[in-house]
Structures are given as C-alpha cells and as structure tokens.
NULOKOL-875367 format. One line per 2 residues: number of its first residue (from 1); their letters; for each residue y, z, x of N, C-alpha, C, O, CB. Coordinates in steps of 0.1 Angstrom, whole numbers, plus 5000, padded with zeros to 4 digits. Glycine has a CB too. Layout:
<pts>
NUM) A) Y/Z/X/Y/Z/X/Y/Z/X/Y/Z/X/Y/Z/X; ...
</pts>
This chain:
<pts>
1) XX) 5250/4626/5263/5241/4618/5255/5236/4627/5244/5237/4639/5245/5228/4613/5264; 5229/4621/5230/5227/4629/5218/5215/4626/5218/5212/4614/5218/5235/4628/5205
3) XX) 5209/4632/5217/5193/4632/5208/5193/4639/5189/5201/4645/5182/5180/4646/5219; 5182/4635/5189/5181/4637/5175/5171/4647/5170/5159/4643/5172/5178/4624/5170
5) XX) 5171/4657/5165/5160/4665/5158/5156/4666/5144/5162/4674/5137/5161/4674/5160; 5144/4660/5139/5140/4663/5124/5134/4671/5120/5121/4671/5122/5136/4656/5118
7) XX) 5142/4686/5111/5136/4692/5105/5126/4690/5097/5126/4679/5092/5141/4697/5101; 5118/4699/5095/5101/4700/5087/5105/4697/5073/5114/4703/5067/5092/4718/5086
9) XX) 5099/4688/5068/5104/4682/5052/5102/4690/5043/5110/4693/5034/5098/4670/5045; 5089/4698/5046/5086/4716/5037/5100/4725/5035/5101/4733/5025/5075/4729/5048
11) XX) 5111/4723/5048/5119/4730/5049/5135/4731/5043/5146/4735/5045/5117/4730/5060; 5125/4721/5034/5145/4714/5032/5144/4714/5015/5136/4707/5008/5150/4691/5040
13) XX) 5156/4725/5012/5154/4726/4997/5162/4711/4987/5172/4705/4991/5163/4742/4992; 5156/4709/4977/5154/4705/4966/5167/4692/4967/5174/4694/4957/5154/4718/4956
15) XX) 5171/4682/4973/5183/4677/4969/5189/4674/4982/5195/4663/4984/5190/4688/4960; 5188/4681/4991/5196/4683/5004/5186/4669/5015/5175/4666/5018/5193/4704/5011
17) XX) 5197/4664/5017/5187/4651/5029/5184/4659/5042/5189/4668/5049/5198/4635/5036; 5173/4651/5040/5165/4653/5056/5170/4645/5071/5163/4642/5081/5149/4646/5054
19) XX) 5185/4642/5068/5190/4632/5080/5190/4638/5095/5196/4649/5098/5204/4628/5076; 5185/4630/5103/5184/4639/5116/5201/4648/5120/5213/4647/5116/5178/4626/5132
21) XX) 5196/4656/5128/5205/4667/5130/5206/4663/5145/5198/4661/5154/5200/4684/5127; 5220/4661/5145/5221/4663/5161/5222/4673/5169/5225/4684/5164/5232/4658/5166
23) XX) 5219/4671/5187/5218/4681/5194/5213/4675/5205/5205/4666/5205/5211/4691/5190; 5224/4683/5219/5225/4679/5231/5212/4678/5239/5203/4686/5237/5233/4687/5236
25) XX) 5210/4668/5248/5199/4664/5254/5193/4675/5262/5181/4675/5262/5202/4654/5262; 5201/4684/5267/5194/4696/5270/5187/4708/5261/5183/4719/5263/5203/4702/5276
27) XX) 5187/4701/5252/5180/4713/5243/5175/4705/5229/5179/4705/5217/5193/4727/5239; 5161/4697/5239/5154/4692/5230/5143/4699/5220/5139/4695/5210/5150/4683/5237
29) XX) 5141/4708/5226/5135/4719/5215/5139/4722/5202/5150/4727/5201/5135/4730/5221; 5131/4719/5188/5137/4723/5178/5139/4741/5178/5131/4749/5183/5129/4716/5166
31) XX) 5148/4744/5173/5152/4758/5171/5150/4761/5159/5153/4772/5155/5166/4762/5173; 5143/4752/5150/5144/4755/5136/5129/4750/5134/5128/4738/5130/5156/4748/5127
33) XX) 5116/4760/5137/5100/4759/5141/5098/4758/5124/5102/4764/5114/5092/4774/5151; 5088/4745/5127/5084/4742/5114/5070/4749/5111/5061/4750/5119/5083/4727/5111
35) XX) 5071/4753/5097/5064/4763/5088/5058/4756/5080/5064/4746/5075/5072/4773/5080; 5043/4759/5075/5039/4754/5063/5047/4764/5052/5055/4773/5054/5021/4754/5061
37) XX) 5042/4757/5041/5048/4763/5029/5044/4779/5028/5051/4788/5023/5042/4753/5017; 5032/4780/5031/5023/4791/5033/5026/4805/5041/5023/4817/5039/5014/4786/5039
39) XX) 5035/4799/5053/5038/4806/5062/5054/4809/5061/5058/4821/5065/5034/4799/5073; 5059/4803/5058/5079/4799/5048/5077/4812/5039/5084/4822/5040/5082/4777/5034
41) XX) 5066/4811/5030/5068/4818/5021/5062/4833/5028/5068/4843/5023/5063/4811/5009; 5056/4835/5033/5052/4848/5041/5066/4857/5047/5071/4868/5045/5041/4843/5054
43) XX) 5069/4845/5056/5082/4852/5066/5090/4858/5051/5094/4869/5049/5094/4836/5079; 5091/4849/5045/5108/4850/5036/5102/4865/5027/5109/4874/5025/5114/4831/5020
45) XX) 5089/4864/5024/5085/4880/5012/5086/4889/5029/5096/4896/5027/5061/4883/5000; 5082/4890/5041/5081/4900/5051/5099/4906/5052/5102/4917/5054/5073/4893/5067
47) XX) 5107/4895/5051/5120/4901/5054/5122/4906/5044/5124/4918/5046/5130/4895/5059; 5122/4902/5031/5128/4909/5019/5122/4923/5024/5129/4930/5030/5123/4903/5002
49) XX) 5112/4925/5022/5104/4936/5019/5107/4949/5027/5105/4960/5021/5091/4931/5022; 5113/4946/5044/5116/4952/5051/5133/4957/5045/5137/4969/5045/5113/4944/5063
51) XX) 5142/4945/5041/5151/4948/5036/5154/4958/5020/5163/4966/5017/5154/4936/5036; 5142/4953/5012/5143/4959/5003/5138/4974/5006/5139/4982/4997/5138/4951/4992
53) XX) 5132/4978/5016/5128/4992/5019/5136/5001/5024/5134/5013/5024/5119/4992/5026; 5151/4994/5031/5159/5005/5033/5173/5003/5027/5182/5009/5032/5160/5007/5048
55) XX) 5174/4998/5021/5185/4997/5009/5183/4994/4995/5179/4982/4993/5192/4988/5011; 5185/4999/4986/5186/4998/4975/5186/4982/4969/5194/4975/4975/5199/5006/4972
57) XX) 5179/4975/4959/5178/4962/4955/5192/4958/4952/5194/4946/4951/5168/4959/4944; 5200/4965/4949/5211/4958/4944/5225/4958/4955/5237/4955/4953/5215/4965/4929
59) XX) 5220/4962/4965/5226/4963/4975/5223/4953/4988/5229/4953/4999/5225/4976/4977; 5211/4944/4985/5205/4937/4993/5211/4919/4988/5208/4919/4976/5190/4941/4991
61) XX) 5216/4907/4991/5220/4894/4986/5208/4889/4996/5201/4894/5005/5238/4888/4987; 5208/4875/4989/5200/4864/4994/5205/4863/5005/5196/4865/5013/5199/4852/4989
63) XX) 5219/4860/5011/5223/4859/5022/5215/4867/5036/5211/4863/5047/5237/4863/5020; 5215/4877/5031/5208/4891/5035/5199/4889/5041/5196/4892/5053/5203/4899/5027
65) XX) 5190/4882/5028/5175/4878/5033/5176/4867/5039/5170/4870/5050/5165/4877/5023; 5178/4856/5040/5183/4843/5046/5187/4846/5062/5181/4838/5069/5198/4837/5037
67) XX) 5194/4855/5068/5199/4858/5078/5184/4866/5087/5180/4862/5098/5212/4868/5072; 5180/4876/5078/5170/4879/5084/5158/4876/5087/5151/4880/5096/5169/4885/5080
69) XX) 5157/4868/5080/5146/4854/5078/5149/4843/5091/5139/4837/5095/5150/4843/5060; 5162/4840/5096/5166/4834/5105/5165/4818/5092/5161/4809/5099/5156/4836/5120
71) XX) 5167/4814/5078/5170/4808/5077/5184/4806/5067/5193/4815/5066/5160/4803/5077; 5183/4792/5060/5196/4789/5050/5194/4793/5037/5184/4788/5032/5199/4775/5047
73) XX) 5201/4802/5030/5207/4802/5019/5193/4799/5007/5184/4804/5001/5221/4791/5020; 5204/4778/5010/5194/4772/5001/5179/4773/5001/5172/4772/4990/5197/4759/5002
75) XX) 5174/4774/5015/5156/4772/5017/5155/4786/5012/5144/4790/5015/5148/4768/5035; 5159/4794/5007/5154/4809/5001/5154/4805/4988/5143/4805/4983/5164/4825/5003
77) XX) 5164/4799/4980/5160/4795/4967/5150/4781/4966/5146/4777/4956/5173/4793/4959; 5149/4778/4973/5141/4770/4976/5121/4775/4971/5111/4770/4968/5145/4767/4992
79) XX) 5124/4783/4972/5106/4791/4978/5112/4798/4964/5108/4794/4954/5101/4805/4999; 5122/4807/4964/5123/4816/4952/5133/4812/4940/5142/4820/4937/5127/4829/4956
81) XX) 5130/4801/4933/5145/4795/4925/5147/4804/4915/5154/4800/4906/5144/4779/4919; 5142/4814/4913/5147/4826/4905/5157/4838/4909/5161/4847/4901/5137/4832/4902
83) XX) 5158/4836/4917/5169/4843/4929/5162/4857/4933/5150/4860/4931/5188/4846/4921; 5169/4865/4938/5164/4878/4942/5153/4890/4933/5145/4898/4937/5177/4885/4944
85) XX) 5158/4885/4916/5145/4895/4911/5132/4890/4915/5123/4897/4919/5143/4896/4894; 5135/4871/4912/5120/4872/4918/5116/4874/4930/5104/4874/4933/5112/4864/4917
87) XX) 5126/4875/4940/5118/4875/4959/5114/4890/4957/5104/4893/4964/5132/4871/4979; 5119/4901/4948/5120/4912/4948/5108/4915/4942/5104/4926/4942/5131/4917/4944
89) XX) 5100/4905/4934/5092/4911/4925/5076/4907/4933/5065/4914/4935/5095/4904/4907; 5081/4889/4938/5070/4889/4951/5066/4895/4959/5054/4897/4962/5072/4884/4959
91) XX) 5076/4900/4964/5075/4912/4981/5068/4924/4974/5057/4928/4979/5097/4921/4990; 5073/4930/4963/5060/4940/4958/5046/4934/4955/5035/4940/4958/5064/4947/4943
93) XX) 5047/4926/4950/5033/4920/4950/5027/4922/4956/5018/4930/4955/5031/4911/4949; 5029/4911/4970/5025/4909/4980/5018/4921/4986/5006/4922/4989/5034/4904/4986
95) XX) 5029/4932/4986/5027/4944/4997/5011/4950/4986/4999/4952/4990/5046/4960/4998; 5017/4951/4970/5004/4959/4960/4990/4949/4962/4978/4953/4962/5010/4960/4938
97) XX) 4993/4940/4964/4978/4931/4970/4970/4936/4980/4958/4937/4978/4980/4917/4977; 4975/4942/4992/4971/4944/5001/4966/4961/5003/4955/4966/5008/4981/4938/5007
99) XX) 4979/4969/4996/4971/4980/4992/4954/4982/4984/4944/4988/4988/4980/4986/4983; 4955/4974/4973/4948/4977/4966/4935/4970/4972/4925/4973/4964/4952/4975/4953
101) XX) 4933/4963/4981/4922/4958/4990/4920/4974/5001/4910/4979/5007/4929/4941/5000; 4931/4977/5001/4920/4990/5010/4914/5001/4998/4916/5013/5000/4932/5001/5025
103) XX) 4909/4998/4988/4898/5008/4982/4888/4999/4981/4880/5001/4972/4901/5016/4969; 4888/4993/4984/4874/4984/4984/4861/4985/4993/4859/4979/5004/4878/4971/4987
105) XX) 4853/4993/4988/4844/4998/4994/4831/5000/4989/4829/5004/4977/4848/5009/4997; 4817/4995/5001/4803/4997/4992/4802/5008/4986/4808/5018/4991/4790/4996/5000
107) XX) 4793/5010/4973/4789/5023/4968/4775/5025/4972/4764/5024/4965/4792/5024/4951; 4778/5028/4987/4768/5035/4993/4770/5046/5001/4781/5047/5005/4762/5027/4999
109) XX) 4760/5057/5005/4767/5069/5014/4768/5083/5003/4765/5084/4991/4786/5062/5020; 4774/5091/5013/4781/5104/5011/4793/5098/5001/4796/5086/5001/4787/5112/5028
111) XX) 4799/5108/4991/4811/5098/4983/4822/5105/4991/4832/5099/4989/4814/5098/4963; 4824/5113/4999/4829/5120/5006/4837/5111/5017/4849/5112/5020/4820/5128/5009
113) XX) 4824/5100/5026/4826/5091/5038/4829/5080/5034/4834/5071/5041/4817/5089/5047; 4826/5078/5017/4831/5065/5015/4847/5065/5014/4854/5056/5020/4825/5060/5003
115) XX) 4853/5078/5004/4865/5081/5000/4876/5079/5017/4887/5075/5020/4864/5098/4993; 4866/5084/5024/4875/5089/5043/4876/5071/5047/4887/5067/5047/4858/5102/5062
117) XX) 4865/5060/5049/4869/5052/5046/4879/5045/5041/4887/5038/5048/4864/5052/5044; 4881/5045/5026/4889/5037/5025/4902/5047/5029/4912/5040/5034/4888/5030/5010
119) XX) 4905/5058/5029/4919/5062/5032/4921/5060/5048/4932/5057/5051/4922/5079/5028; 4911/5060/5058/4915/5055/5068/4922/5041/5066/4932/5039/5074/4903/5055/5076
121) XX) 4921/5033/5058/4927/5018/5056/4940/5017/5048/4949/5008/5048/4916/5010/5048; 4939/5031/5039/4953/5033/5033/4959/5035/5044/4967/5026/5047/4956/5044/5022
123) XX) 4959/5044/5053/4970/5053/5059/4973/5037/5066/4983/5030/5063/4966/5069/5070; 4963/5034/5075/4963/5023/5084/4976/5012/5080/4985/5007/5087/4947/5015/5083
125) XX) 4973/5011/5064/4984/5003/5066/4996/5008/5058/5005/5000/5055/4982/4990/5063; 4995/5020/5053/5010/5026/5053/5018/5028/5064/5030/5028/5064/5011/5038/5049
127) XX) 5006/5030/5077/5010/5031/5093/5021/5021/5099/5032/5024/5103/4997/5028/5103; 5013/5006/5096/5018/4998/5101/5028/4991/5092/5036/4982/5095/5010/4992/5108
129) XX) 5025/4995/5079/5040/4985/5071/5048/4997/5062/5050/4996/5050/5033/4969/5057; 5051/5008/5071/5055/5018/5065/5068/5011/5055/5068/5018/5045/5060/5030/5075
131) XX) 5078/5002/5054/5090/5001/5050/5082/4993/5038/5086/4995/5026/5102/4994/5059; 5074/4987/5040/5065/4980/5029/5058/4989/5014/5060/4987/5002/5052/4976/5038
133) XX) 5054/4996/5020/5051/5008/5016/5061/5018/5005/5058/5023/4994/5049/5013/5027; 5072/5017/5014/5084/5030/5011/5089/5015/4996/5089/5017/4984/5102/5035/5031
135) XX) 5092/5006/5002/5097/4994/4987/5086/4995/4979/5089/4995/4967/5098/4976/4991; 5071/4995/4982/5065/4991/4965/5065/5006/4961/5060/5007/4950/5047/4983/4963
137) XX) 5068/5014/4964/5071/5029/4957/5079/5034/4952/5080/5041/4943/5070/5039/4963; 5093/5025/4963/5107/5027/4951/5105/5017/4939/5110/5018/4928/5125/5022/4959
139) XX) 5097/5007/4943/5101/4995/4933/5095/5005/4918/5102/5003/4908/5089/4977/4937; 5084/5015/4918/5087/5020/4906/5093/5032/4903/5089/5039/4894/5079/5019/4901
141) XX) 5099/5034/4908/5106/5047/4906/5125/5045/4904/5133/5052/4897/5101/5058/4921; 5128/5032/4913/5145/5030/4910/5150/5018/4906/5162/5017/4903/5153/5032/4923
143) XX) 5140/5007/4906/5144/4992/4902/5138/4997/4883/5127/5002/4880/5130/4974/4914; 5146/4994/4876/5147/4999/4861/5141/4983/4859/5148/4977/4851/5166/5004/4852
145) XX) 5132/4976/4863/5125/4965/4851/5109/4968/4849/5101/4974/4855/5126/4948/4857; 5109/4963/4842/5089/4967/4834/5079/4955/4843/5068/4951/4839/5086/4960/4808
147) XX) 5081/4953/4849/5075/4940/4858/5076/4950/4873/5065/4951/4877/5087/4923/4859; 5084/4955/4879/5081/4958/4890/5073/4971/4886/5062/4972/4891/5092/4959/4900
149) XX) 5079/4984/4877/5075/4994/4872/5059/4988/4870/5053/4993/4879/5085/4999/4860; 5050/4979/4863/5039/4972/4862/5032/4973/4875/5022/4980/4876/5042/4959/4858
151) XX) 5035/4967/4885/5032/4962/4893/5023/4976/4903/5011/4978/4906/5044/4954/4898; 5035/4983/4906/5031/4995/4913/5018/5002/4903/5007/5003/4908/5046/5005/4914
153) XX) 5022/5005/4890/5014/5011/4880/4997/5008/4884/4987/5016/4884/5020/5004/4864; 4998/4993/4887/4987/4986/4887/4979/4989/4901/4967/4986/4903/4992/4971/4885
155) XX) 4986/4993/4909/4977/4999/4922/4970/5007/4918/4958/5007/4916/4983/5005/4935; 4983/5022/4915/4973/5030/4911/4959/5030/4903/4947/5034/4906/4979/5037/4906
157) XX) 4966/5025/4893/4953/5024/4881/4942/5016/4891/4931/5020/4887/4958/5013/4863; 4940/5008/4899/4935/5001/4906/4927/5013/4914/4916/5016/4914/4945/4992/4912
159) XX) 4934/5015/4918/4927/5029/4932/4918/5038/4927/4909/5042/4934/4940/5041/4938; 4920/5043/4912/4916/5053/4903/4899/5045/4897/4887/5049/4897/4931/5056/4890
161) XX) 4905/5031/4893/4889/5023/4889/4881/5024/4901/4870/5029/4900/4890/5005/4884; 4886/5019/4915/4880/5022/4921/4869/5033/4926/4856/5032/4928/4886/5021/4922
163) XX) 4879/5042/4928/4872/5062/4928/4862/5063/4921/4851/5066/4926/4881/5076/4919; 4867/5057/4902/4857/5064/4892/4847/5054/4896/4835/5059/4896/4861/5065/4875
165) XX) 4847/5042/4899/4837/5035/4900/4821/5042/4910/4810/5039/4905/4845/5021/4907; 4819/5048/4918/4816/5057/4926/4807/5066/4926/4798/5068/4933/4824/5062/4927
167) XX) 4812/5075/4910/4810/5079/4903/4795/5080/4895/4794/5071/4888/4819/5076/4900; 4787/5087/4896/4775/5087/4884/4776/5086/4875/4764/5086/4872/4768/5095/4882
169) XX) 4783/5084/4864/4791/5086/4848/4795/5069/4847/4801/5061/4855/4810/5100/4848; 4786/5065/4833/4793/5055/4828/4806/5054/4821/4813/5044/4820/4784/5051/4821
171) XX) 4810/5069/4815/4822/5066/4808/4826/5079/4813/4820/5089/4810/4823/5061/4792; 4841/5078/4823/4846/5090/4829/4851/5093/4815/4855/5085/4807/4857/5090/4843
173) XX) 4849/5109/4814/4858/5115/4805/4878/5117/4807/4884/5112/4816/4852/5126/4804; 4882/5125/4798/4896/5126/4806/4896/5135/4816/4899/5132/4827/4908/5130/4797
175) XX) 4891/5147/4814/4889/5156/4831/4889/5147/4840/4900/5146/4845/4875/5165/4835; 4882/5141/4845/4876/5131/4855/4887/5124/4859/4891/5125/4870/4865/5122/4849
177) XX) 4894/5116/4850/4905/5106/4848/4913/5114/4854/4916/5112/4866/4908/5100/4833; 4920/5125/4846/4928/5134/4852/4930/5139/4870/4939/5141/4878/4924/5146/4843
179) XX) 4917/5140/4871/4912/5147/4884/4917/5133/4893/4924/5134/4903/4891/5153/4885; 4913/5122/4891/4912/5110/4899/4926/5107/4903/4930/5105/4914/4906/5099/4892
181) XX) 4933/5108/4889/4949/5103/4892/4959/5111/4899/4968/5107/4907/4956/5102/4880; 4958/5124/4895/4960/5138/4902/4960/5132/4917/4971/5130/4924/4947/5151/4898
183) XX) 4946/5130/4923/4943/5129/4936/4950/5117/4944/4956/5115/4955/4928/5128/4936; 4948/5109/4933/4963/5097/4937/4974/5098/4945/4979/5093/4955/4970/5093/4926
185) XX) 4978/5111/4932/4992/5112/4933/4996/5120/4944/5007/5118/4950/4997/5118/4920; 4988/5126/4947/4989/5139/4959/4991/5127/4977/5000/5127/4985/4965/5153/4959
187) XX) 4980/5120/4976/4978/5111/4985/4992/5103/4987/5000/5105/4997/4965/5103/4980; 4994/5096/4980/5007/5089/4976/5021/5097/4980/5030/5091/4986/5006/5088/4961
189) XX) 5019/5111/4974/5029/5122/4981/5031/5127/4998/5040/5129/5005/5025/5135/4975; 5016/5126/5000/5015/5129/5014/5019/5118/5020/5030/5117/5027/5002/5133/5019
191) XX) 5013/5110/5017/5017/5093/5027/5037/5096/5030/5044/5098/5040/5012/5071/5011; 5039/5095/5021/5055/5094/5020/5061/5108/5025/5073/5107/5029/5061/5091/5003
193) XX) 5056/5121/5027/5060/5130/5034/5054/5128/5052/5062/5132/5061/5054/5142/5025; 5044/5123/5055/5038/5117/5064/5048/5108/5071/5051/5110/5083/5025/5111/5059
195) XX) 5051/5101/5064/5059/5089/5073/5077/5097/5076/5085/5094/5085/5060/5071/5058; 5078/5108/5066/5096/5111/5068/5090/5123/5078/5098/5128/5086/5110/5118/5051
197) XX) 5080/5128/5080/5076/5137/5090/5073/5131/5105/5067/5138/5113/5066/5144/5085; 5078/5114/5108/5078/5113/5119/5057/5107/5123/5053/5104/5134/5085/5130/5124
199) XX) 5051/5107/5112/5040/5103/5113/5029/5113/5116/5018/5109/5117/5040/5094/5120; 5033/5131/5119/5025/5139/5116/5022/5145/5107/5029/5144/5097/5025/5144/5122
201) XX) 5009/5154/5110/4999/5152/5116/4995/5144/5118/4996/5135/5110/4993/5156/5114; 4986/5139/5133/4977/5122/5132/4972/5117/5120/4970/5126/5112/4964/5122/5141
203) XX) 4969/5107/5118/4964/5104/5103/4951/5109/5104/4947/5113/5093/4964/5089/5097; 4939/5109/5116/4927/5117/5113/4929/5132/5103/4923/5136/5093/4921/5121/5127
205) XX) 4939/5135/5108/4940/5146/5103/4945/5150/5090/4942/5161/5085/4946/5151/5110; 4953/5141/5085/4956/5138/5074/4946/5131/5062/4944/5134/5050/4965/5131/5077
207) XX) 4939/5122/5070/4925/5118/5061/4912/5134/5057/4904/5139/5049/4915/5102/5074; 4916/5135/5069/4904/5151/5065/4910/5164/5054/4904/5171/5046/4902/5162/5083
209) XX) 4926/5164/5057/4929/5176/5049/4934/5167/5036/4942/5173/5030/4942/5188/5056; 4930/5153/5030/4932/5148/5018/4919/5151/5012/4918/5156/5001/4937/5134/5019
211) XX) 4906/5146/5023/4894/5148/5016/4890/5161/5011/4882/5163/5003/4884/5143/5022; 4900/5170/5020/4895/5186/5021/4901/5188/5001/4895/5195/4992/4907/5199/5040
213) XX) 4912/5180/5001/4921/5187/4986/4912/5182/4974/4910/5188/4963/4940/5180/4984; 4904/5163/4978/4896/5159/4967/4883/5167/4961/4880/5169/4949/4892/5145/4972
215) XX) 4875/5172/4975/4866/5181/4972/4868/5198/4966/4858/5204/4962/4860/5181/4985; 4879/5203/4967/4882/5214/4963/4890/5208/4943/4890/5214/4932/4894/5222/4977
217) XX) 4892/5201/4946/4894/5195/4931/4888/5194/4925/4888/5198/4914/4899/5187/4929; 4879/5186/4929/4860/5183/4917/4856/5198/4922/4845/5198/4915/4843/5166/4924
219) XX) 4856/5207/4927/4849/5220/4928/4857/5225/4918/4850/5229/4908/4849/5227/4943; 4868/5227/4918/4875/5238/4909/4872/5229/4892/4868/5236/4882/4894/5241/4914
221) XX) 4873/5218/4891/4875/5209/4880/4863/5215/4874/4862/5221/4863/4876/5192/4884; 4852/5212/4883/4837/5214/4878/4833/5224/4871/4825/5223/4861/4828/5216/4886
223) XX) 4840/5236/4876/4841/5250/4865/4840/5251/4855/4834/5260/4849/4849/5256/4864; 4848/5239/4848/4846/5240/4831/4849/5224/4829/4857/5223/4820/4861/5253/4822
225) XX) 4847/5217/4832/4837/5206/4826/4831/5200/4833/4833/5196/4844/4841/5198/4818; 4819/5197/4820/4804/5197/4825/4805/5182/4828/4794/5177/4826/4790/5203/4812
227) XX) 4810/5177/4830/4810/5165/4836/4813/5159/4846/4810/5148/4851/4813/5159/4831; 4823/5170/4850/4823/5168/4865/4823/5174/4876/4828/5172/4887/4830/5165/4867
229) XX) 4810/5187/4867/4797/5193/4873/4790/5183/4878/4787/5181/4889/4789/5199/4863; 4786/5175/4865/4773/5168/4872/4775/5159/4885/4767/5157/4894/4765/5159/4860
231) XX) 4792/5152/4882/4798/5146/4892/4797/5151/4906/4797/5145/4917/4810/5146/4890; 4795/5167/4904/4799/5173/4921/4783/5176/4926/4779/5176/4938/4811/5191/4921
233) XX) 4777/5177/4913/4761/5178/4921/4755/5169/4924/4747/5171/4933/4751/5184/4914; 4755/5155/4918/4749/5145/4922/4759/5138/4938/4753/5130/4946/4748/5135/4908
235) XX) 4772/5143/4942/4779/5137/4951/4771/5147/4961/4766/5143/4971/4796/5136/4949; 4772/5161/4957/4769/5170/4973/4750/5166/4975/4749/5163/4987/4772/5193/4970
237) XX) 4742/5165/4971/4728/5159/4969/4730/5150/4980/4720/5147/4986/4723/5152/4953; 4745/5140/4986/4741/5131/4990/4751/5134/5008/4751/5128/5018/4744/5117/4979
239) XX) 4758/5144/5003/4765/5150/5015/4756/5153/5027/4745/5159/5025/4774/5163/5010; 4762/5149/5043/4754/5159/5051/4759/5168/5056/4772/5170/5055/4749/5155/5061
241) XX) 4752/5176/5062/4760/5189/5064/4768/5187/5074/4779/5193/5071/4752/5202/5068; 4769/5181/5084/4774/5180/5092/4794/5170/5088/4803/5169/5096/4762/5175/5100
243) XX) 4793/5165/5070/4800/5158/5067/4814/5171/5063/4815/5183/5065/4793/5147/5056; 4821/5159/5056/4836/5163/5054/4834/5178/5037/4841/5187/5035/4848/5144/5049
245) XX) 4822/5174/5030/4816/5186/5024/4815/5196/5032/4823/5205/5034/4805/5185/5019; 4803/5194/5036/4796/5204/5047/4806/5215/5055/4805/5228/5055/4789/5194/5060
247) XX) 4818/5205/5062/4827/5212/5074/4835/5221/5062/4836/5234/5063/4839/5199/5086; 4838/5215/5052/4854/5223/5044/4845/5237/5038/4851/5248/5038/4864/5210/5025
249) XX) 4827/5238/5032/4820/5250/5029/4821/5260/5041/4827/5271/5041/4805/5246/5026; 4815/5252/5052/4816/5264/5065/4831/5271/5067/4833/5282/5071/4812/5255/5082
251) XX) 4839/5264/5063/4853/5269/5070/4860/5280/5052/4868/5290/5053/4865/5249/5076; 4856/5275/5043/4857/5279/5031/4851/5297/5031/4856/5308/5031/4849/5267/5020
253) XX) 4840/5291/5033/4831/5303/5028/4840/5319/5032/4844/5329/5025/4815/5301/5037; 4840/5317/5051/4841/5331/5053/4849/5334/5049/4846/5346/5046/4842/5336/5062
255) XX) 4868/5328/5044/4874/5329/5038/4876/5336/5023/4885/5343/5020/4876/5321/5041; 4866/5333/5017/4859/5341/5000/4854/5351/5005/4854/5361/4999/4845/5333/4990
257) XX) 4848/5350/5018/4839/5363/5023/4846/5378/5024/4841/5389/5021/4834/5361/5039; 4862/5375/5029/4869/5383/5032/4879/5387/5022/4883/5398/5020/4873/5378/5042
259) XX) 4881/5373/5015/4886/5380/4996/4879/5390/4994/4884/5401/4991/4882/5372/4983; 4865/5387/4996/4857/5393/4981/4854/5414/4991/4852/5425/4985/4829/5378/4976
261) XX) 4855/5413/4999/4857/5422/5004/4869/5435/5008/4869/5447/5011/4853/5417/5011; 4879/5426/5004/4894/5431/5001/4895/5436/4983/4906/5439/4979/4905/5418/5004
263) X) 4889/5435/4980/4885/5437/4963/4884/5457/4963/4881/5463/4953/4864/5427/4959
</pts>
C-alpha cells in the first residue's frame, strides 16, 4: 500500500510542483521536517559557514552545501538565488552580527571588568563556533572581494567604537585609536592561536592575560600622550584593588623592583 507525503510549500524552490511524494506505509513520517523560512535559512548559512571554515571558498559548490544541509540543490538557490558569493557573503554576516553583539556593554564599573566582560562573550563564542569564527577571518584575509573584505573590517571598527566609547574623551585622538585597534588585533591573534593550540590556556586565563596586555598598553601609551594619560587616570580612579588593575600592579611591581636593583 502507498501513502502520500507533502512537503512544506516554504520548501520548494521557485517553479518546482508541490505534488505529493510517495512513500511506503511503513514510514509515514516525513523525512523531509518542515522549516519556516527563518529556520531554512539559518540551517543553510550554519552549514556553509562550517564548510566555508575548513576549505577554501572556491573549493566549496552548492552541492556541498546542499548535502550538508541535508537538502536539494534547487532549495539552496532557492533562499540564495545568487549562488555561492552570496550564501558566502551571508554566512559572514551572520557569524560578524553576532560577534559584534558581544561588545555590548553598560558604561558602568571598573573599565577594566567591563573590557573582562565583554571578552568573556568573545571567547565564549569563538569557543563554541570556532569554524565560524576561523571563516569570518579568512573571509578577509583570502576571499579577494570588497564586500566580504567590508564586512569583517566592520567588526573590528565596531569593537574599537565600542572600547572608545568607554572612554572619558569626546574625540579619541590617533594614539588612542591606535592603542584601541592594536588591542584588537592582538585579541583577534590570540583567539586564533587559542583555538590551533587545542583551546589553551582556559579562556579565564586568556581573558586575564588579554586584560593584563590592554592595561600595560594604556600604561606605556600614557607616557607620552597626554590623552591617554588622562584616559588611564580617570579608568584607575575607578579600579579596585582587588581588580584586574590592582592584581597585574601587585604582580608588576616587584618585578621593576628587581630591575631597578640589577642597575
């Protein structure tokens, strides 16, 4: 005996009939679970994304993604009728959306616990979508178009408004700017040395010796300009001793102690 199953009408690209599909009475369950449009389009950017993270974009076909997706061909152009630049340009998106929500943070506090904050939420989800991660980073460094190269650009600069936002200074100078992006970039380095290192150090530990490099940066920066002097005195004014300031002076100090005595 035949029964009949009808696929989700969301699910059926552009042209192609919706005529029931046959299948044996024992296996009345559809195998082909219907998706909102919402959710179609989530799965299809999560596989690219995974895909585009360990192979090269031009080494990846729709098939590829279709397969991995567990669906057809057509329902991928379906969601992406631009073919692969755009699922390729989505899946970065997608992933730079989600980064740039973890610097989002009150400007209240130590700027020290706010900074440990949001990197607890970077790492968090470099943690869990490391391949995610590893794609919106190649996307600007090996995909040669000004749209994905954009995209990535746009976290950073994102992460950096953030930081300066923070900040006491209505208009960061370039030191400042410099110092901020710098710190970016270091973070950004670690994360991706972090993850080919197997995920050590724990990320506590990693969040502490990032904050340990931000604070020795506005310390040394401060030296010679006066602006982000005033930056480091109005931030420590709000430090406790017992904070991520506090711990890196105690541990700093004796260290100069023993310089300055080798002199």
């Amino acid at each position: 005996m035949t029964a009949y199953v009808r696929r989700a009408p969301a699910d059926y690209p552009s042209g192609m009939s919706s005529a029931p599909v046959p299948t044996t009475a024992s296996a009345r369950t559809p195998a082909y679970r219907r998706l909102s449009v919402a959710e179609r389009r989530s799965q299809l950017l999560a596989s690219a994304l995974t895909l585009f993270a360990h192979r090269a974009p031009e080494d990846v076909s729709l098939d590829d993604v279709a397969e991995a997706a567990g669906v057809s061909r057509p329902l991928v152009y379906r969601y992406f009728p631009g073919g692969k630049q755009q699922l390729y340009e989505a899946a970065l998106r997608s992933a730079a959306d989600e980064l740039e929500r973890c610097f989002d943070e009150p400007p209240t506090g130590p700027l020290t616990e706010r900074l440990g904050r949001a990197l607890d939420r970077y790492l968090a989800f470099v943690d869990s979508h490391d391949t995610g991660f590893a794609a919106l980073l190649q996307g600007g460094s090996v995909v040669s178009t000004s749209r994905t190269t954009a995209i990535v650009d746009e976290v950073r600069r994102s992460a950096a408004a953030s930081i300066l936002g923070h900040m006491p200074v209505s208009a960061p100078g370039p030191r400042l700017h410099l110092l901020v992006r710098m710190w970016i970039a270091a973070v950004e380095a670690a994360s991706l040395i972090w993850l080919d290192e197997g995920k050590q150090p724990p990320a506590a530990e990693l969040r502490d010796w990032l904050l340990d490099q931000f604070v020795a940066q506005l310390t040394a920066s401060a030296a010679s300009d006066a602006q982000t002097a005033e930056v480091l005195r109005s931030a420590l004014a709000l430090e406790r001793a017992d904070g991520p300031a506090g711990s890196l002076a105690r541990r700093v100090l004796p260290v100069l102690g023993e310089a300055g005595r080798l002199r």
